[in-house]
Structure formats: C-alpha cells, structure tokens
C-alpha positions in Angstrom: 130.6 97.1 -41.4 132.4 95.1 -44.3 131.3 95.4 -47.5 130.7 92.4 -49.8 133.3 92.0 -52.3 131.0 92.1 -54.9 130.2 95.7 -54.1 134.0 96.2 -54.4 134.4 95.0 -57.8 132.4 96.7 -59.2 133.9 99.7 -61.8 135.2 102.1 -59.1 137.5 105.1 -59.4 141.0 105.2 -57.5 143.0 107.7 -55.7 146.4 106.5 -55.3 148.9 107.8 -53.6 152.6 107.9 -54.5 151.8 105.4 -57.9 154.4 107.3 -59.6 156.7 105.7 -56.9 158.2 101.9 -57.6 155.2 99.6 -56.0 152.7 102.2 -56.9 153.0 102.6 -60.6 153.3 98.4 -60.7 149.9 98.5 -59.0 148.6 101.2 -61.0 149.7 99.1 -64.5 148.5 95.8 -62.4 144.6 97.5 -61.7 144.4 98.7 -65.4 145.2 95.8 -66.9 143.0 93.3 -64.8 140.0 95.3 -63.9 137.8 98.0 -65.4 138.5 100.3 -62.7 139.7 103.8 -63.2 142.5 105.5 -61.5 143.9 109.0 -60.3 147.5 108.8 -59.2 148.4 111.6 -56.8 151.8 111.9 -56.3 154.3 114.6 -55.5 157.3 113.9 -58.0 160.1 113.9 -55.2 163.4 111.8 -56.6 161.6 108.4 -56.2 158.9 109.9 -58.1 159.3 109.4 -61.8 156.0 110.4 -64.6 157.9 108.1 -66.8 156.3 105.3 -64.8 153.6 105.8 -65.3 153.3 108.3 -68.7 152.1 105.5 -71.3 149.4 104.9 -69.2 148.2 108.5 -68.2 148.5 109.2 -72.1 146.4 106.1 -73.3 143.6 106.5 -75.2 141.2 105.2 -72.8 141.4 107.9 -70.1 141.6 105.6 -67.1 144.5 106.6 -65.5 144.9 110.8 -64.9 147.8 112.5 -62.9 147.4 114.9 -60.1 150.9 116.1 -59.2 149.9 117.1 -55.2 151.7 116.0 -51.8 150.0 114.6 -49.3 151.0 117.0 -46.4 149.0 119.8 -48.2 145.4 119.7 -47.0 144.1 121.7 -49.7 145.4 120.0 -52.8 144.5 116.7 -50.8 140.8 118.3 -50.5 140.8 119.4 -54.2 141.3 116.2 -55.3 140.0 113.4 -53.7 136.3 113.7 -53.4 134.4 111.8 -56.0 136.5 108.6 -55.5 135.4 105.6 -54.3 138.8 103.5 -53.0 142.0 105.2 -52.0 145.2 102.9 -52.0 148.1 104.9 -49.8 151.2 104.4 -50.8 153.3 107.7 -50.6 155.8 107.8 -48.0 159.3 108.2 -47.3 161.0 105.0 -47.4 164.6 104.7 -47.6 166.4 103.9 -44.3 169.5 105.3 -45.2 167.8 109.3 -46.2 165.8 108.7 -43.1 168.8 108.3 -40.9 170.2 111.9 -42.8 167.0 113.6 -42.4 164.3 111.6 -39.7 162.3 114.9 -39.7 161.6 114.4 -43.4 160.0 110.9 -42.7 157.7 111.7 -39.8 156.5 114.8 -41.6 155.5 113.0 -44.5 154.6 109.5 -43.4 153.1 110.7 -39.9 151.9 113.9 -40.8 150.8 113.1 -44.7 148.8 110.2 -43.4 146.6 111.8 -40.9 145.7 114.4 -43.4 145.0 112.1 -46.6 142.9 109.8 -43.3 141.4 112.8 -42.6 140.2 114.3 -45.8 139.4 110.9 -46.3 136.9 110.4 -43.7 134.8 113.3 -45.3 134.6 112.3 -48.6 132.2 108.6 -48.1 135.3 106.4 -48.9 134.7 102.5 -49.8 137.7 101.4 -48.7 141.1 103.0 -47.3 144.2 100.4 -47.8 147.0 101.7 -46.1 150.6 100.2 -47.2 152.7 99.6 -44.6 156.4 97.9 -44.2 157.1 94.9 -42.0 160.2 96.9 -40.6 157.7 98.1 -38.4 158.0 95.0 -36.2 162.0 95.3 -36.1 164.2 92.9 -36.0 163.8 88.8 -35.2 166.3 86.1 -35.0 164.3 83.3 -35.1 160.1 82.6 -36.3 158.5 85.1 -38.0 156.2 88.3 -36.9 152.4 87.8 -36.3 150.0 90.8 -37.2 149.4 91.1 -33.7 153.0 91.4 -32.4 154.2 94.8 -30.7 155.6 97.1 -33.1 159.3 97.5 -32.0 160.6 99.9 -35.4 164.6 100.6 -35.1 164.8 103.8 -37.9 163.0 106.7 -37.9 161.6 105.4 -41.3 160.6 101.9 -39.7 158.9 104.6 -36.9 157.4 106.7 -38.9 155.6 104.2 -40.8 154.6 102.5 -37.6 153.3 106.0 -36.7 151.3 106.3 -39.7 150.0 102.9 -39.2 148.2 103.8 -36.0 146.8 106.9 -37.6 144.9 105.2 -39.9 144.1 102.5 -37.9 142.7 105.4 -35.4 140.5 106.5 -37.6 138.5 103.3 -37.9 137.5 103.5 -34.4 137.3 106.8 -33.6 135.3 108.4 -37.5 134.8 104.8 -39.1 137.0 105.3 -42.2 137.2 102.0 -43.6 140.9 101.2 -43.3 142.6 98.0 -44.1 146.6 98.1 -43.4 149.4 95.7 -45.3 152.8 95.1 -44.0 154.8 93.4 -46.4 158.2 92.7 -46.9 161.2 93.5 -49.3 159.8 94.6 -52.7 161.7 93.6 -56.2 161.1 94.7 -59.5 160.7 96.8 -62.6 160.7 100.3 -61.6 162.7 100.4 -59.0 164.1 103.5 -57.7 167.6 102.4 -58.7 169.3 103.4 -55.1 167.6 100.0 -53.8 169.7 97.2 -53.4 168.4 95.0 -56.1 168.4 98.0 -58.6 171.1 99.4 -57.4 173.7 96.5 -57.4 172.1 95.2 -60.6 173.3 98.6 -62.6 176.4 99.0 -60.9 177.4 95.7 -62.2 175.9 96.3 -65.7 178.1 99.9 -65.8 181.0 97.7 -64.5 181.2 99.6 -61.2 181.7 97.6 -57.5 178.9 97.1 -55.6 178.7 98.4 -51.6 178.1 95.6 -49.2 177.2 96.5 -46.0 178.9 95.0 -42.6 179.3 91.1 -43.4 176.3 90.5 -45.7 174.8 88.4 -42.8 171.4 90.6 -43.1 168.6 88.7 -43.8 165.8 89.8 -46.1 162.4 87.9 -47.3 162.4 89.4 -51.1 158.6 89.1 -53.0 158.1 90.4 -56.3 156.4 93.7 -57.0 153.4 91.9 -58.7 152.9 89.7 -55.9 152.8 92.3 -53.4 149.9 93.9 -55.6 147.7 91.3 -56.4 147.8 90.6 -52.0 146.9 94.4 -51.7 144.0 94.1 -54.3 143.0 91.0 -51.9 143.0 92.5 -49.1 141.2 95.5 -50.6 138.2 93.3 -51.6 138.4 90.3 -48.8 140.3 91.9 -45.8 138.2 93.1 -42.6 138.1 96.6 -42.0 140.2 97.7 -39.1 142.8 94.5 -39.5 146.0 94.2 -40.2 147.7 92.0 -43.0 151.2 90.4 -43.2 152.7 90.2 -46.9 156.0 87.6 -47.4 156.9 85.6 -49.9 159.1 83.2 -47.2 162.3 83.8 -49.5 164.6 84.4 -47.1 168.2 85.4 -48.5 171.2 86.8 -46.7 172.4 90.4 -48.9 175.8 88.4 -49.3 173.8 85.2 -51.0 171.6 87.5 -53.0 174.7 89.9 -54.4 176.1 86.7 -55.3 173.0 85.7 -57.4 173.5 89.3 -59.3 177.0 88.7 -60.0 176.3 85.4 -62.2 173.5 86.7 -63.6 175.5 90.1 -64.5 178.4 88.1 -65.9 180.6 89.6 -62.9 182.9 87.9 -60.3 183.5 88.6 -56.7 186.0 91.4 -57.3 183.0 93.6 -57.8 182.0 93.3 -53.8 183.2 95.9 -52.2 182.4 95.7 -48.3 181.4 98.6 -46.6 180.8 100.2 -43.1 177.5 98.6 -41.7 174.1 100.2 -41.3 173.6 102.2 -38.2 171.1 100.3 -36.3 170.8 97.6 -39.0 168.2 95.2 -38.4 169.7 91.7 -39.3 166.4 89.8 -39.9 162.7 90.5 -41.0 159.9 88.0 -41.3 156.5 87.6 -41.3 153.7 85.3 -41.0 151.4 84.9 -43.4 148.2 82.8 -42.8 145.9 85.8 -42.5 146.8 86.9 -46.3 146.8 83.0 -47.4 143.3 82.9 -45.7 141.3 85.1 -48.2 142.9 83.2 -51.3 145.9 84.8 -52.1 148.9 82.7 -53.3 152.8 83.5 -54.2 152.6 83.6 -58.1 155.9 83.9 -58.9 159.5 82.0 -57.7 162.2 84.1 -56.5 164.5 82.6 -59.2 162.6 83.5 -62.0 161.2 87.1 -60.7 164.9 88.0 -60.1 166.3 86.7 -63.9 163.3 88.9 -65.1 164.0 92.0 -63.4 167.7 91.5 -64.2 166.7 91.5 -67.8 164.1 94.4 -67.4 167.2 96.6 -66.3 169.1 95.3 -68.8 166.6 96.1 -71.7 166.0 99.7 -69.9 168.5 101.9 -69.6 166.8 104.6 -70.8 164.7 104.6 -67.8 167.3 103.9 -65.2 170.5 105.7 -66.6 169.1 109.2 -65.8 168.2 108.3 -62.2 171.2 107.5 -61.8 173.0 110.5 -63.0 170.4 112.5 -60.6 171.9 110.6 -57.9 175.4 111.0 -58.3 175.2 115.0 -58.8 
C-alpha cells in the first residue's frame, strides 16, 4: 500500500547510497537543509567518490549526517549498516559511459549486482520507502518526441544496461517481497560537485587551465541538461507523492546540442573556438535523449531553475573552487 505523505515527513533517518558521489552529496546538503531528517551516507570512496563532499556536513555540530564508508556489493557491510533506517535513497552506481565501454564487467557487477543486494537487505529491514535513481539512457536513443515511463527499455552501453538491469531488480522486488520501491529516470545532471571528467566540469576546467576541450564526432548530440538541485527536490517528490512500484521521468526540456552548449562555456570562460578540439566519436553514441514529464509535473513538482542561470552559477562555483576540483584532476591524469 502507499503511505500518506504525511507519514513520510515526518523526522526519519536516511541510508543513502553513493551521497559522496556528485547528485548524492547535492541531495544529502538539499535534505539537511530543508527538512529535520537525519542521514547516513554509505558510500565506497571509488574516484567519483570524494569525503570532501560531503565533510562539513558529516563534521557539523548537529550530528545529522554520519559516514559509513561500505560498497554496496558486500552483503555484510550492507547488513551491518542499514537496519534501523526508515528511507533508503540509491544512488551508487557506475556511471560513466566511456569507463563502462573499458571495463562493462565493472558496471553490471556493481549496478546489477550491488542493487539486488542493497534490495535485498532492504526487504528485511521494514523499509518506508526504497527510491531507486535511475538514468534516462535506459530508453536509448530518439530522434524525434520524447520517452514515456512506459516505453521499452532499449539501453546502447553496458552502463545504460546495467542500469536498466538494476531497474528491474528493484522493481522485482515490489511484486515479488513488497519492498516499497519507487524508481527515477532523469536526464543529464549539472552542477557543483561534479566529478570533473563530466562534460560540463570537465570542459569548464579545461578552459579555466587554458587547455582545449575534446569534442566528440560533430557536436550534433543532443542532451536535455537539469540542474542538480532540480533533480533532487523531483526525487524528494517522488519519495513522498510517487506510487510504489512506478516509474518517474525527470527532464528539464532543455535540450542543447554538446557543440551549442561548449560554445556557451567558451563565452562564459573568456575563450574562443580555438579551444575546440574535435575528437573521434563515441562508440555507440546515442545522439538524442528525452523524456516526458507529466507524471513528475503531476505530484507538484516544477523546474526551479533556468538553464542560463544554473549554468553561469556552476561556471562560477568551479571558478571559486579550485581547491576542490584541481586534485581530481591531477588523480585523473596520473
């Protein structure tokens, strides 16, 4: 059955997954600072993993927010540490395309595999609510309209499969144990925090350094970009509105070519077009994602946030932080 919402808002404790991750960590800072909730973020530190996310608000006064460093794949540390909450919000996973076509065994293992154990630990442990993130690569690619929740799932890299895998896990488990899962497909993320091989992060401090910027194929790839804060105020309602067992689209219908929105980064880097330097295209490179989104708009959720103004800001926020990015970056490169 679906709970009230009421029952949902009340103070509740969190376990979420990968929140020392780029959309995590937003949410994490998002929940603390609009709700009375507390939080345990469960993550396993791999290189999109950063505890400087997320440190001022582990070490606050108020104790809200604890760390558990812990993958998901391990059944144990999964059973150690998630009894006693009330919500768990999933968002560890694998999730670049480009590792994924290197190493496709990593990906299933952890999104396929990772998923059916935190579902499953999950399952005994009287959970509230289960919100599953999900990616609307999952549908592939469309040339023309946009991608209804019930579509078939058509995923064209083993990440965009693996996460389609975990997907039907979790939904699995509503049927066949009752967990109370609600799942979110959204599309491109942008934002503070990002891991800085993204292409928003990555172009913006490649241009900042005064280095070229790879663009893949003809830039004709089109991408529907939504801030990070956006994104997580949709989860939260879906976590307190949505119907267990469903399925939720998350877009912010601002659709940009990479070659428009490189251009965008160059003015407001101070750069010119010398800095594009075309590349080889993505193998199996899906040239357009979009999604429809009158199920989200449904339970009251509206875009806060234009894509002009969320993308000045980030700009700025790597701008003013290079003490955050600049050693991700010299990780990378080694």
């Amino acid at each position: 059955p679906t709970r009230r919402s009421s029952d949902l808002n009340k103070n509740m404790n969190y376990f979420v997954t990968g929140a020392a991750g780029f959309i995590g960590s937003n949410y994490v800072r998002w929940l603390l600072a609009n709700s009375d909730h507390s939080v345990t973020v469960f993550d396993k530190l791999t290189y999109a993993g950063n505890l400087e996310n997320i440190r001022d608000l582990v070490d606050a006064p108020d104790g809200r927010c604890k760390f558990i460093q812990g993958d998901i794949c391990d059944r144990d540390a999964v059973e150690a540490a998630l009894p006693g909450h009330d919500i768990v919000v999933h968002f560890a996973a694998e999730s670049h395309v480009d590792r994924s076509i290197e190493d496709p065994y990593a990906f299933v293992h952890t999104n396929v595999f990772g998923t059916n154990v935190l579902c499953d630990v999950a399952r005994r442990s009287d959970i509230e609510r289960f919100v599953h993130i999900s990616t609307d690569e999952t549908y592939g690619s469309i040339d023309v309209g946009s991608f209804h929740e019930s579509d078939r799932l058509v995923p064209r890299s083993p990440y965009s499969a693996a996460k389609a895998g975990s997907d039907l896990i979790a939904l699995s488990y509503v049927t066949t144990y009752g967990l109370p899962v609600v799942v979110t497909r959204c599309s491109n993320n942008y934002g503070p925090y990002q891991f800085p091989e993204k292409l928003i992060p990555l172009f913006t401090t490649n241009l900042l350094d005064g280095h070229k910027v790879p663009l893949y194929g003809d830039g004709g790839n089109i991408r529907d970009w939504i801030h990070v804060e956006d994104h997580n105020r949709a989860v939260q309602v879906v976590l307190e509105h949505g119907e267990i067992g469903e399925v939720y689209n998350i877009g912010a219908h601002n659709e940009i070519t990479n070659r428009e929105i490189t251009y965008r980064l160059l003015e407001l880097c101070g750069r010119d077009e010398s800095f594009i330097e075309p590349v080889a295209d993505r193998l199996g490179h899906d040239r357009r994602y979009s999604v429809d989104i009158d199920r989200i708009s449904a339970l009251g959720w509206k875009l806060a946030r234009d894509f002009e103004t969320g993308l000045a800001e980030t700009v700025e926020w790597y701008k003013a932080r290079r003490d955050w990015w600049e050693p991700l970056k010299a990780r990378i490169s080694r």
